[in-house]
Structures are given as C-alpha cells and as structure tokens.
PQR file of N, CA, C, O and H, with PARSE charges and radii, in Angstrom:
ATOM      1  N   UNK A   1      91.062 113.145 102.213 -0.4000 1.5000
ATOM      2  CA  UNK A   1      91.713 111.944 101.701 -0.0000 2.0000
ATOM      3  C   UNK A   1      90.949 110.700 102.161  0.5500 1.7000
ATOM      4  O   UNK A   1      90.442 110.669 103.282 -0.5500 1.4000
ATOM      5  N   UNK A   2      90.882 109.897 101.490 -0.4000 1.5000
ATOM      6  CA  UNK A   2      89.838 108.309 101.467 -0.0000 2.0000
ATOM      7  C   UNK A   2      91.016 107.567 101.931  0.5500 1.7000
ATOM      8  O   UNK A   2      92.204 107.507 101.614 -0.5500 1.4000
ATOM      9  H   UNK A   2      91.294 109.922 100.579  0.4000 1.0000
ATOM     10  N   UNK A   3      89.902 106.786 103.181 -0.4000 1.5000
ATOM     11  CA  UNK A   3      90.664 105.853 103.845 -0.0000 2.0000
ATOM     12  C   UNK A   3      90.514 104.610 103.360  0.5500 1.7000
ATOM     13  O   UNK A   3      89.804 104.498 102.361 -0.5500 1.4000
ATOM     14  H   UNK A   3      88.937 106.835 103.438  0.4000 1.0000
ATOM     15  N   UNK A   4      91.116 103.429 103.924 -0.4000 1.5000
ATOM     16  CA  UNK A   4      90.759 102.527 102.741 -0.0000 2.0000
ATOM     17  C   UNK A   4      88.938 101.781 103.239  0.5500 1.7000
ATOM     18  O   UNK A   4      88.032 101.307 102.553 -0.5500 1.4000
ATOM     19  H   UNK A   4      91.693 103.520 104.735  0.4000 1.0000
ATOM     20  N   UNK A   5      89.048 101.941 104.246 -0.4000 1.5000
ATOM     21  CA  UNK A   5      87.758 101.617 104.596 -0.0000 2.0000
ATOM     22  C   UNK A   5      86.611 102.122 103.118  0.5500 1.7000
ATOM     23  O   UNK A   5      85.865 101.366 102.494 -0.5500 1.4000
ATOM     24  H   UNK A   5      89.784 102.326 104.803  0.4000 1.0000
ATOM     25  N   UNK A   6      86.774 103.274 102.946 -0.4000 1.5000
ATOM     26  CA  UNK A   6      85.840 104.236 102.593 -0.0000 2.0000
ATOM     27  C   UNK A   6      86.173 103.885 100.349  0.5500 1.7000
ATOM     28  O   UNK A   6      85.503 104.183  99.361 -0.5500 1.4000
ATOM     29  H   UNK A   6      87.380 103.888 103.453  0.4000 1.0000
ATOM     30  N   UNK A   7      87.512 103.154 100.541 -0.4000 1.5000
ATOM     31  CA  UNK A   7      88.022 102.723  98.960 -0.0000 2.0000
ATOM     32  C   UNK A   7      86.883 101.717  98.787  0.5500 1.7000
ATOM     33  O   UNK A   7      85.902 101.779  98.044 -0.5500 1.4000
ATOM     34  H   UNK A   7      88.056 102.912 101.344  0.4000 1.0000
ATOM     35  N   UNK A   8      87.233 100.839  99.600 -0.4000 1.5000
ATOM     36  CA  UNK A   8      86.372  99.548  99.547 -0.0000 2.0000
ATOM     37  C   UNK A   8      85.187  99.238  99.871  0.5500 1.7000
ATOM     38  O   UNK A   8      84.644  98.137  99.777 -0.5500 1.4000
ATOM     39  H   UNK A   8      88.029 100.790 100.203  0.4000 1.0000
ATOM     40  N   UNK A   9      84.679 100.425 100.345 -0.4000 1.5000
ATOM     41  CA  UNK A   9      83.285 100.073 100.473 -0.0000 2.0000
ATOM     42  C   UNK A   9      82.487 101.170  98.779  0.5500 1.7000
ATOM     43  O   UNK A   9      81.356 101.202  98.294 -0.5500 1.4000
ATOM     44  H   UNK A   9      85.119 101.320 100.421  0.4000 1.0000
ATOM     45  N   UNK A  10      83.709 101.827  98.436 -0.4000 1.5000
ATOM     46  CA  UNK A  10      83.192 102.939  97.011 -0.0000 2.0000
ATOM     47  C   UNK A  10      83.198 101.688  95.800  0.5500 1.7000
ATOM     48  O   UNK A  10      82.360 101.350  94.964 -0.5500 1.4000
ATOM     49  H   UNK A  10      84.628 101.802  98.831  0.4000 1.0000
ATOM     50  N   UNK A  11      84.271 101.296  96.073 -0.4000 1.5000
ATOM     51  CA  UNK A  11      84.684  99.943  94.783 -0.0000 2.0000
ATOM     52  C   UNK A  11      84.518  98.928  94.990  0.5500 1.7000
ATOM     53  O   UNK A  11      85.466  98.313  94.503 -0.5500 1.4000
ATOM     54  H   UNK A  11      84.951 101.571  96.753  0.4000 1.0000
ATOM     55  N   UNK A  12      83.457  97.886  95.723 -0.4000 1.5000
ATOM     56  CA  UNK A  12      83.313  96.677  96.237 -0.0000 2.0000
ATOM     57  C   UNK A  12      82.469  96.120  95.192  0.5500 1.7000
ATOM     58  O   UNK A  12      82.485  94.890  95.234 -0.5500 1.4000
ATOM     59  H   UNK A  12      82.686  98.385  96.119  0.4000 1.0000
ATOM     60  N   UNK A  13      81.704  96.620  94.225 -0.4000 1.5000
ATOM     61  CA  UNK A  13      80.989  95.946  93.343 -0.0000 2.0000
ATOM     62  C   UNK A  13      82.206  95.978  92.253  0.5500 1.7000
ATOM     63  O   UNK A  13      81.854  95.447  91.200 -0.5500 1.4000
ATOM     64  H   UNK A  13      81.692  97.619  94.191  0.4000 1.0000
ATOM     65  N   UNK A  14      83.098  96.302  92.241 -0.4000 1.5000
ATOM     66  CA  UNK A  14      83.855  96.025  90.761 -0.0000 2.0000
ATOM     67  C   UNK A  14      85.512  95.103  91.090  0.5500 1.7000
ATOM     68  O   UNK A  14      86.420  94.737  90.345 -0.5500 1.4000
ATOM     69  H   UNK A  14      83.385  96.734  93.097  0.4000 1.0000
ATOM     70  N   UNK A  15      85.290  95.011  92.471 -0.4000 1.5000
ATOM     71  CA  UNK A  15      85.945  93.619  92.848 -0.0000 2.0000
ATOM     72  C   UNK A  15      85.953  92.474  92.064  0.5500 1.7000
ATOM     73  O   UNK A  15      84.962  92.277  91.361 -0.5500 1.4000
ATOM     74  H   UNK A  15      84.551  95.309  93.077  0.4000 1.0000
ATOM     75  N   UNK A  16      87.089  91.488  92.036 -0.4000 1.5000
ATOM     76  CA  UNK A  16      86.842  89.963  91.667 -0.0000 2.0000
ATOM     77  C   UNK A  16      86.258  89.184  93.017  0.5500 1.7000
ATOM     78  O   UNK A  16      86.080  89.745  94.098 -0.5500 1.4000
ATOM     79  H   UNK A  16      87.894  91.648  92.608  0.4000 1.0000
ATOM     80  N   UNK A  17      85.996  87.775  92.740 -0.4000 1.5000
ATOM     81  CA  UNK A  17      85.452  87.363  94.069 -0.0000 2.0000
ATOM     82  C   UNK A  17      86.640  87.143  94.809  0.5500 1.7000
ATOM     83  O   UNK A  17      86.660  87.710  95.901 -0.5500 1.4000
ATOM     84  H   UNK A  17      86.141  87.320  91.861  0.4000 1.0000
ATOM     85  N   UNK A  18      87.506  86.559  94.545 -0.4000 1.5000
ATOM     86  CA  UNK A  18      88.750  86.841  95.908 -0.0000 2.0000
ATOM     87  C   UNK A  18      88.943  88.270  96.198  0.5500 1.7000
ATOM     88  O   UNK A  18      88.820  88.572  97.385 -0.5500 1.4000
ATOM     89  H   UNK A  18      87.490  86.099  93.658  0.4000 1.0000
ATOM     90  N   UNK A  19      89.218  89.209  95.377 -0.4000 1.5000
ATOM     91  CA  UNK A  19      89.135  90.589  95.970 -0.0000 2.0000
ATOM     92  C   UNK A  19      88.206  90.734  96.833  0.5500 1.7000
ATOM     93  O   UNK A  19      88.769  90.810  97.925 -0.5500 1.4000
ATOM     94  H   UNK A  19      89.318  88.964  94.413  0.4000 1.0000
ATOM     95  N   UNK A  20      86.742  90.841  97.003 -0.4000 1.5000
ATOM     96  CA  UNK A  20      86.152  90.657  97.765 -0.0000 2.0000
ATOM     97  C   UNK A  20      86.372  90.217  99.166  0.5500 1.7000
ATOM     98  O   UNK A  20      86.293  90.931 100.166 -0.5500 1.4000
ATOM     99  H   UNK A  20      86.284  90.779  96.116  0.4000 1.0000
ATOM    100  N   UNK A  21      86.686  88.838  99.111 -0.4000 1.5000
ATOM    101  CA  UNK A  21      86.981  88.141 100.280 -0.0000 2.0000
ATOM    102  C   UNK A  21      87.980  88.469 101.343  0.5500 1.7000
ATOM    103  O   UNK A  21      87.959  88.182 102.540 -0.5500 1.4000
ATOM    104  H   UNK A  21      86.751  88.258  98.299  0.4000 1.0000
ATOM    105  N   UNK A  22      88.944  89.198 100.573 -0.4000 1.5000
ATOM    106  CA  UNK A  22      90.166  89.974 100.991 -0.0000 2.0000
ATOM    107  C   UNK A  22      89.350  91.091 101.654  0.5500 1.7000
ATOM    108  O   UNK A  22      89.023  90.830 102.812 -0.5500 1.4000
ATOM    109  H   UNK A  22      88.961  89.431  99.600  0.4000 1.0000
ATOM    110  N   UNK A  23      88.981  92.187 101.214 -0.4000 1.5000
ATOM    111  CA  UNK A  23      88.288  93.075 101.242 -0.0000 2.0000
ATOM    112  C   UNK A  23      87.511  93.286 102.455  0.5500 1.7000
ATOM    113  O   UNK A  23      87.581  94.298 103.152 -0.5500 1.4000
ATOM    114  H   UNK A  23      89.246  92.399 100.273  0.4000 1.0000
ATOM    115  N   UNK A  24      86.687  92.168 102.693 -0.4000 1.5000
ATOM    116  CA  UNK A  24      86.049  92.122 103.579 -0.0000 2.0000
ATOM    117  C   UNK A  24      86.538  91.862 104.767  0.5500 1.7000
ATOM    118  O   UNK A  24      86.052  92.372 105.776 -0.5500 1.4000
ATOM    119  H   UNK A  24      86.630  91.346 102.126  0.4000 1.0000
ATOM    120  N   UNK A  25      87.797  90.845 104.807 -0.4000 1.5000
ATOM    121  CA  UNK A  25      88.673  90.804 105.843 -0.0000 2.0000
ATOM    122  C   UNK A  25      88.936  91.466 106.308  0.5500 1.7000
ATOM    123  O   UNK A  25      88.618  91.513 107.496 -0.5500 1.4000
ATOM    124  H   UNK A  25      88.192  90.430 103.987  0.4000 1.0000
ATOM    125  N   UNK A  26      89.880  92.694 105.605 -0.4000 1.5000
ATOM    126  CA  UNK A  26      89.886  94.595 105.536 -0.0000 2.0000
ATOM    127  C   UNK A  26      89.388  95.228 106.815  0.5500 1.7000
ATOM    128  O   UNK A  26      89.978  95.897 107.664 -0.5500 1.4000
ATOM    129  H   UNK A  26      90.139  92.656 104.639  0.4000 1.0000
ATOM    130  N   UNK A  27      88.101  94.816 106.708 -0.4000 1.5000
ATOM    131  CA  UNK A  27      87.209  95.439 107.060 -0.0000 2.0000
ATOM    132  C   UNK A  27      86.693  95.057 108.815  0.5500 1.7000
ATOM    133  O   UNK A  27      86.352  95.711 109.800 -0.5500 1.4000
ATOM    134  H   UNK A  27      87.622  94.273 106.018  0.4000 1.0000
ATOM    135  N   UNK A  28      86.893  93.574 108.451 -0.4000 1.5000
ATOM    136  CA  UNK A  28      86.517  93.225 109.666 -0.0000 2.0000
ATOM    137  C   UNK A  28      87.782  92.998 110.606  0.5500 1.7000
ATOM    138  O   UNK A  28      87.635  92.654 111.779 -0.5500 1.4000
ATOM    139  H   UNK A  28      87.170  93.043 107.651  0.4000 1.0000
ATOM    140  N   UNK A  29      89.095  93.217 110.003 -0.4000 1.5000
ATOM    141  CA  UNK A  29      90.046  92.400 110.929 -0.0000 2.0000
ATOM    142  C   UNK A  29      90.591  93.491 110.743  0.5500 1.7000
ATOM    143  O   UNK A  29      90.489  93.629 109.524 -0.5500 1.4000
ATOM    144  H   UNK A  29      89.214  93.497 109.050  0.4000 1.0000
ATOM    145  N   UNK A  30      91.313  94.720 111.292 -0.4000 1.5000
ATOM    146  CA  UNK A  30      92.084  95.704 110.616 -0.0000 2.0000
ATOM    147  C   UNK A  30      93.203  95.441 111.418  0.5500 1.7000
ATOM    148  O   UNK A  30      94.280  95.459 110.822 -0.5500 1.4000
ATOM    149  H   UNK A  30      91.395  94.607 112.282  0.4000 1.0000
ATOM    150  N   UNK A  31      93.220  95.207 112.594 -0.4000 1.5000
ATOM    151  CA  UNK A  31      94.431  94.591 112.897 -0.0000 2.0000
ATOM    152  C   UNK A  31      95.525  93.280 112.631  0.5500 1.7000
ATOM    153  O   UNK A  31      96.755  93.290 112.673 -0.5500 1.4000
ATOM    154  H   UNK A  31      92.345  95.193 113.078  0.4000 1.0000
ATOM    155  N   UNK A  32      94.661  92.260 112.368 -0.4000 1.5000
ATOM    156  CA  UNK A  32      95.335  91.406 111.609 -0.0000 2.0000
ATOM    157  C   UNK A  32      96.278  92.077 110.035  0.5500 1.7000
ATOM    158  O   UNK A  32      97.410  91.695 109.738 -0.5500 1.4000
ATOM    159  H   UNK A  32      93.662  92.252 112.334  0.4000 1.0000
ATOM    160  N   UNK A  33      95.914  92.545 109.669 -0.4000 1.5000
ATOM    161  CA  UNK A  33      96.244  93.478 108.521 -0.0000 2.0000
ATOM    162  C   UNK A  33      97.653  94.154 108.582  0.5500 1.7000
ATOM    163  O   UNK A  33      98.728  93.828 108.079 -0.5500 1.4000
ATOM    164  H   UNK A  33      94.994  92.856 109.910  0.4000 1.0000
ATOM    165  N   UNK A  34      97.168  95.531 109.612 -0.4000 1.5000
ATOM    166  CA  UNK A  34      98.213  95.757 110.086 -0.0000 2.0000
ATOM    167  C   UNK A  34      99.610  95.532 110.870  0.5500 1.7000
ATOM    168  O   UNK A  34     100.398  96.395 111.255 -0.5500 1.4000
ATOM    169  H   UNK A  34      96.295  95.796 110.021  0.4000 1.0000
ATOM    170  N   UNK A  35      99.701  93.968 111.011 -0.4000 1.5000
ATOM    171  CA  UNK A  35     100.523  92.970 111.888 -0.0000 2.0000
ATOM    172  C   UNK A  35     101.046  92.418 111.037  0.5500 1.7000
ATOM    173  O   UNK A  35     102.265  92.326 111.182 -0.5500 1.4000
ATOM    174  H   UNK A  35      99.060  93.267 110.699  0.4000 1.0000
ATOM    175  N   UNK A  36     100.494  91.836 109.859 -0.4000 1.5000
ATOM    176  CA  UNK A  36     101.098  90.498 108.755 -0.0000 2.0000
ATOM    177  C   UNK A  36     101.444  91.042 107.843  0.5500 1.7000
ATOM    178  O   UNK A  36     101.333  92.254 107.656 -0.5500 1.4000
ATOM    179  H   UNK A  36      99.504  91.911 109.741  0.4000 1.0000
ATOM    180  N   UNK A  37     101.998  90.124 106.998 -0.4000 1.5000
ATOM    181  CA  UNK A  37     102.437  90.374 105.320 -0.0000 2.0000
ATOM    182  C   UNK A  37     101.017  90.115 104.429  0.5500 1.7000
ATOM    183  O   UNK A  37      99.909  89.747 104.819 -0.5500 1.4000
ATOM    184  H   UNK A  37     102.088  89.140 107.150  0.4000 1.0000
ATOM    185  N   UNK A  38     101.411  90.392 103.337 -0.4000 1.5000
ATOM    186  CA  UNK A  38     100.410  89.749 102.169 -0.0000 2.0000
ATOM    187  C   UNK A  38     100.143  88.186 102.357  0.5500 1.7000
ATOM    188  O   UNK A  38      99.014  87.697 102.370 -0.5500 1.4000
ATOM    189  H   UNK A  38     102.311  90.691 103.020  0.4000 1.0000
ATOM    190  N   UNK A  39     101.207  87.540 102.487 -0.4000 1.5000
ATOM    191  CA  UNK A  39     101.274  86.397 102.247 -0.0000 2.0000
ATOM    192  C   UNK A  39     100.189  85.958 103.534  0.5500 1.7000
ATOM    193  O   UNK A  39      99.344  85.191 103.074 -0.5500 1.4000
ATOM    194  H   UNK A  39     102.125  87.937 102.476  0.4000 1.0000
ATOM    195  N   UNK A  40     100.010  86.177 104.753 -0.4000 1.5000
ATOM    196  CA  UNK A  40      99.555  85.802 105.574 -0.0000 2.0000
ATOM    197  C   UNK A  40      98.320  86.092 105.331  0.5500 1.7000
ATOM    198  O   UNK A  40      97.437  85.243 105.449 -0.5500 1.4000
ATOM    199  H   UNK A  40     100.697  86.800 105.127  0.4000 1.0000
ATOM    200  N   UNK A  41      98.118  87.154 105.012 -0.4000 1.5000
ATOM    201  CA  UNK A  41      96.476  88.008 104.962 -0.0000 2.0000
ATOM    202  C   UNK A  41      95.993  86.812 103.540  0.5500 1.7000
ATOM    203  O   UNK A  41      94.836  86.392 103.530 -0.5500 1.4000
ATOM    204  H   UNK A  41      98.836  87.844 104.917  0.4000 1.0000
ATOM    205  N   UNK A  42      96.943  86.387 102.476 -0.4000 1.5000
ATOM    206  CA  UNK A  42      96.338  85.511 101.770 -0.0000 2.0000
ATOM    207  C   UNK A  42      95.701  84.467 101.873  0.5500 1.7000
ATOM    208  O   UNK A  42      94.664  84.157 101.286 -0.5500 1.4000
ATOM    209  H   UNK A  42      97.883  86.729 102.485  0.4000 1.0000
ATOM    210  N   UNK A  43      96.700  83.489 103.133 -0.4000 1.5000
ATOM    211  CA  UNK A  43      96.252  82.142 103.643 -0.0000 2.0000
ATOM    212  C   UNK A  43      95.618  82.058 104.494  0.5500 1.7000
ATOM    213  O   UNK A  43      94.942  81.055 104.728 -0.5500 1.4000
ATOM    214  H   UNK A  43      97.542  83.740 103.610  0.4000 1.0000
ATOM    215  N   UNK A  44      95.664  83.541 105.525 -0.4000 1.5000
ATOM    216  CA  UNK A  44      93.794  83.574 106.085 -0.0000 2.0000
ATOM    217  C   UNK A  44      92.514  83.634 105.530  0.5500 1.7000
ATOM    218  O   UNK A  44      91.451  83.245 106.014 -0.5500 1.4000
ATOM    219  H   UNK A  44      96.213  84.355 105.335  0.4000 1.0000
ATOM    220  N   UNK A  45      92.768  84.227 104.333 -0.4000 1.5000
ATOM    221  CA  UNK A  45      91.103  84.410 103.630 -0.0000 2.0000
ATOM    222  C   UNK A  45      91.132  83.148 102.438  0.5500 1.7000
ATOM    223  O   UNK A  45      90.319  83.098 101.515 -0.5500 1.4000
ATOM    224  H   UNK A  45      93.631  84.543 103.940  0.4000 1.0000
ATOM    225  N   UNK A  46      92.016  82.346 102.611 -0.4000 1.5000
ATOM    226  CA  UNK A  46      91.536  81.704 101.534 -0.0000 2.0000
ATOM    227  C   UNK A  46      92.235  81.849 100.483  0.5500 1.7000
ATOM    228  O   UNK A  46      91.987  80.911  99.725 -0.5500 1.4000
ATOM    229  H   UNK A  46      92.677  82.386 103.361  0.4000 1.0000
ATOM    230  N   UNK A  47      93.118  82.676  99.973 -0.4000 1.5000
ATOM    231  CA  UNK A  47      93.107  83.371  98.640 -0.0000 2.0000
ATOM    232  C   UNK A  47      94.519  83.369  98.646  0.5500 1.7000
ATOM    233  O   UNK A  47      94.836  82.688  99.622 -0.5500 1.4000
ATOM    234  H   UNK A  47      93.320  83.438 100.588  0.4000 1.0000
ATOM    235  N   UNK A  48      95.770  83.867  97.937 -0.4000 1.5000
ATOM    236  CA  UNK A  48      96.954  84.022  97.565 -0.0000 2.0000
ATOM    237  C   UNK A  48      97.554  85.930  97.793  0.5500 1.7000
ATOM    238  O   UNK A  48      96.909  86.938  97.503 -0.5500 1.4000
ATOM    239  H   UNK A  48      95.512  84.420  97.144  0.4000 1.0000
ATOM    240  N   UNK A  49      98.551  85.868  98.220 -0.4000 1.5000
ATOM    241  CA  UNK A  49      99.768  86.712  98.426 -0.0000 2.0000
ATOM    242  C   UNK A  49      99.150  87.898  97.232  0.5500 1.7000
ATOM    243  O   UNK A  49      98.959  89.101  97.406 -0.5500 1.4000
ATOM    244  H   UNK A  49      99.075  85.049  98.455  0.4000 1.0000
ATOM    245  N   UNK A  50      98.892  86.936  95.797 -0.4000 1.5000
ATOM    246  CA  UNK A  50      99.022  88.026  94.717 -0.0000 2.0000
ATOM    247  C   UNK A  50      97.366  89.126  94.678  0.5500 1.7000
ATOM    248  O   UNK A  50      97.184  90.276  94.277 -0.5500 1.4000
ATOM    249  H   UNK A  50      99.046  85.958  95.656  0.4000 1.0000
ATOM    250  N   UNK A  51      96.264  87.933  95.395 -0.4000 1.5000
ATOM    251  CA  UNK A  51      95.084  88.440  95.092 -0.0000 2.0000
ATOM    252  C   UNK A  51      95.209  89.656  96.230  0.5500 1.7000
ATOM    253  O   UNK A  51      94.470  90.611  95.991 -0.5500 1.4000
ATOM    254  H   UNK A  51      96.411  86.999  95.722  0.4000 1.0000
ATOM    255  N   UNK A  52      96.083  89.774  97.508 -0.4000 1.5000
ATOM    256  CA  UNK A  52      96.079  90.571  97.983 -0.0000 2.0000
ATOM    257  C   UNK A  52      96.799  91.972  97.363  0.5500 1.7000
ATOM    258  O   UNK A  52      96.158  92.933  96.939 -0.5500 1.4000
ATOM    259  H   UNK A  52      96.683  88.998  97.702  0.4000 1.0000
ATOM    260  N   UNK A  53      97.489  91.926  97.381 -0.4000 1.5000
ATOM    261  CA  UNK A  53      98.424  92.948  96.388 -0.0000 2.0000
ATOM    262  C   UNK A  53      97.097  93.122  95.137  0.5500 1.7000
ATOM    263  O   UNK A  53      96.128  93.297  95.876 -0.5500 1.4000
ATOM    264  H   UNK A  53      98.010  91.144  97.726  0.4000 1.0000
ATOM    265  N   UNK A  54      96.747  93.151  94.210 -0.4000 1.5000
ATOM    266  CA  UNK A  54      96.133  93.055  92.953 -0.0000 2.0000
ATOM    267  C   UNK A  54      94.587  93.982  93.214  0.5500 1.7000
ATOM    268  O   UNK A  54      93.960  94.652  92.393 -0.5500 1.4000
ATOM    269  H   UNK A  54      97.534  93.009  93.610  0.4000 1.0000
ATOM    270  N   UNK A  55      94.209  93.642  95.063 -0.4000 1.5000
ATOM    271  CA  UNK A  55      92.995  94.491  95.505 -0.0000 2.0000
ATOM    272  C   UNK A  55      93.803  95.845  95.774  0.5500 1.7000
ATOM    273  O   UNK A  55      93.407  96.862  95.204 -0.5500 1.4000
ATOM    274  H   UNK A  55      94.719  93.097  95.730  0.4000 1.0000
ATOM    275  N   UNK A  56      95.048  95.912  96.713 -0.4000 1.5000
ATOM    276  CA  UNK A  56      95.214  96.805  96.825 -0.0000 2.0000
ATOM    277  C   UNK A  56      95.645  97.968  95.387  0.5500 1.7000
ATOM    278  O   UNK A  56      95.633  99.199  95.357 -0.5500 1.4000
ATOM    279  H   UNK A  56      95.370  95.086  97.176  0.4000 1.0000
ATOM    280  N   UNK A  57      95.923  97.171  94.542 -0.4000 1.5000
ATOM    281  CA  UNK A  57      95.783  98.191  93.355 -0.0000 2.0000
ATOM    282  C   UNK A  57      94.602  98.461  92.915  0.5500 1.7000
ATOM    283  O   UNK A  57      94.258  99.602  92.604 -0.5500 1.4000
ATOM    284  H   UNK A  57      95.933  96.171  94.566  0.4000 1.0000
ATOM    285  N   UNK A  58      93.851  97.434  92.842 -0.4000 1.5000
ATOM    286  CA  UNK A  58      92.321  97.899  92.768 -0.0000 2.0000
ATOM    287  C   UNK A  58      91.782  99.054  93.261  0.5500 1.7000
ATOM    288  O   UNK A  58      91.006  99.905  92.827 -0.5500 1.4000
ATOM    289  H   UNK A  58      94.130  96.508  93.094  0.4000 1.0000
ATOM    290  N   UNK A  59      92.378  98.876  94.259 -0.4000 1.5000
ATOM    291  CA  UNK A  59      92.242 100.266  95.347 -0.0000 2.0000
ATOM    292  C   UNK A  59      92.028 101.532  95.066  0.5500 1.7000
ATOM    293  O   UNK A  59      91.096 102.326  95.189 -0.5500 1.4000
ATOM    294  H   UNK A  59      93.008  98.185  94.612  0.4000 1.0000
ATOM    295  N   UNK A  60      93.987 101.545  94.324 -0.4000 1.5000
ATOM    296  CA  UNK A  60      94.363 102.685  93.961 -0.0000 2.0000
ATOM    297  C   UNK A  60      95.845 103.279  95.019  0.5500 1.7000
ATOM    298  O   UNK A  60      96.373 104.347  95.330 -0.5500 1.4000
ATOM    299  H   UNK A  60      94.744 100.900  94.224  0.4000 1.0000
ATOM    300  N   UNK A  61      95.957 102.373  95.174 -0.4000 1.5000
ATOM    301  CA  UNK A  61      97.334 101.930  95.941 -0.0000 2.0000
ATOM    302  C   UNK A  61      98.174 101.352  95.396  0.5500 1.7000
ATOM    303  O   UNK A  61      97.902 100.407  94.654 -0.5500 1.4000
ATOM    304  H   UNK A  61      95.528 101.506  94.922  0.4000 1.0000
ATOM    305  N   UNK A  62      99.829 101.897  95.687 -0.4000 1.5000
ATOM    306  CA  UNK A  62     100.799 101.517  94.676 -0.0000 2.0000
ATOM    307  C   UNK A  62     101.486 100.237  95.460  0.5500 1.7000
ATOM    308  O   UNK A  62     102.555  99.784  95.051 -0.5500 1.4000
ATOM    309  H   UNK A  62     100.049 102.664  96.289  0.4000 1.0000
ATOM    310  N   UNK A  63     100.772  99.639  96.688 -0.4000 1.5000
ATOM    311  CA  UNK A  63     101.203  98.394  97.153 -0.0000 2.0000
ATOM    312  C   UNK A  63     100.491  97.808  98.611  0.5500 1.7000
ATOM    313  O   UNK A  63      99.698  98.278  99.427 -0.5500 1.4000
ATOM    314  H   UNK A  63      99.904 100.007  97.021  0.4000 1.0000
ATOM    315  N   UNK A  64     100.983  96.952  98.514 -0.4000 1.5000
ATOM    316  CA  UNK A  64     100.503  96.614 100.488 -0.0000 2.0000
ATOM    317  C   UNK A  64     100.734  97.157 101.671  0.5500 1.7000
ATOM    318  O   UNK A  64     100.050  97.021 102.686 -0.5500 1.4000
ATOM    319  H   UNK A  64     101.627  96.570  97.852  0.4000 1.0000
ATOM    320  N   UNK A  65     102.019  97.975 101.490 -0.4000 1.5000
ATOM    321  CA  UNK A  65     102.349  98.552 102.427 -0.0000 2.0000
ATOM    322  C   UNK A  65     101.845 100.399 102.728  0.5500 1.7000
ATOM    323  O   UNK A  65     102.053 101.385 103.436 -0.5500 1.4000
ATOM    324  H   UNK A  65     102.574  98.086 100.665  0.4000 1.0000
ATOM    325  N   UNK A  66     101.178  99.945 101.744 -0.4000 1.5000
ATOM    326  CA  UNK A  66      99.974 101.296 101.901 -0.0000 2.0000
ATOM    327  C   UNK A  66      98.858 101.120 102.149  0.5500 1.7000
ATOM    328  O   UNK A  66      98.233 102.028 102.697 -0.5500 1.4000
ATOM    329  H   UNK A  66     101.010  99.144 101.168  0.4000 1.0000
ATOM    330  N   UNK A  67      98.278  99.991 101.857 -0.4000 1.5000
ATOM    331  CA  UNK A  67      97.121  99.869 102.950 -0.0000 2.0000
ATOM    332  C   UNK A  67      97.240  99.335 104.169  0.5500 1.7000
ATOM    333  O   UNK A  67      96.290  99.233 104.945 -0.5500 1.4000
ATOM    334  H   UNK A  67      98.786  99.254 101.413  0.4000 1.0000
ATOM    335  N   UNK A  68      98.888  98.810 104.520 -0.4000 1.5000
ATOM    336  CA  UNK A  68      98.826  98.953 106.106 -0.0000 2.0000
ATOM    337  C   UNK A  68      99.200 100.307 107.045  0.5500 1.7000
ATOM    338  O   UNK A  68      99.100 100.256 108.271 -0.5500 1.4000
ATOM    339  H   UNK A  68      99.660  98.893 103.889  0.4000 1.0000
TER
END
C-alpha cells in the first residue's frame, strides 16, 4: 500500500501549482499536517482550505483526514 509520501512524489507533475505547494509542505512538514486542520495547512502554504482537500483527492484519497 502507497504512502502518501510515495502518492506525491508518483503524481507531482500532474499537480496544479497550489497543489504543489501544498504537497511539498507534505513532505517537508509531516507533523504540522498531522496536528492541524485543512484550513491551517491552507494559510501556512499560502493557499486555501479547498486547495488542500482537492490535492488530497488528487491523491486518491476520499478526504483530509486520510492523509493525516
């Protein structure tokens, strides 16, 4: 089973650029992640509540609370 590490580094070229930015956060902050809501993980990177949610479907995840 694919972790999300391993989602986002398979699907990172077919990201939007806020997906991305999110994404990369992901990656580098995994604890911040696992601590906050969407909404927070939004107004740290810059980006909105929805662009977070919208990667994690990108994903292949049926929400946020699956990639925490």
């Amino acid at each position: 089973m694919e972790n999300v590490f391993e989602r986002i580094r398979k699907r990172y070229n077919e990201l939007t650029k806020g997906q991305k930015v999110v994404a990369k956060f992901i990656l580098d902050e995994p604890k911040h992640v696992a601590l906050h809501p969407a909404k927070t993980i939004g107004k740290l990177t810059g980006t909105s509540e929805t662009t977070v949610i919208r990667l994690c479907y990108a994903l292949g995840y049926k929400g946020y609370s699956m990639v925490q």
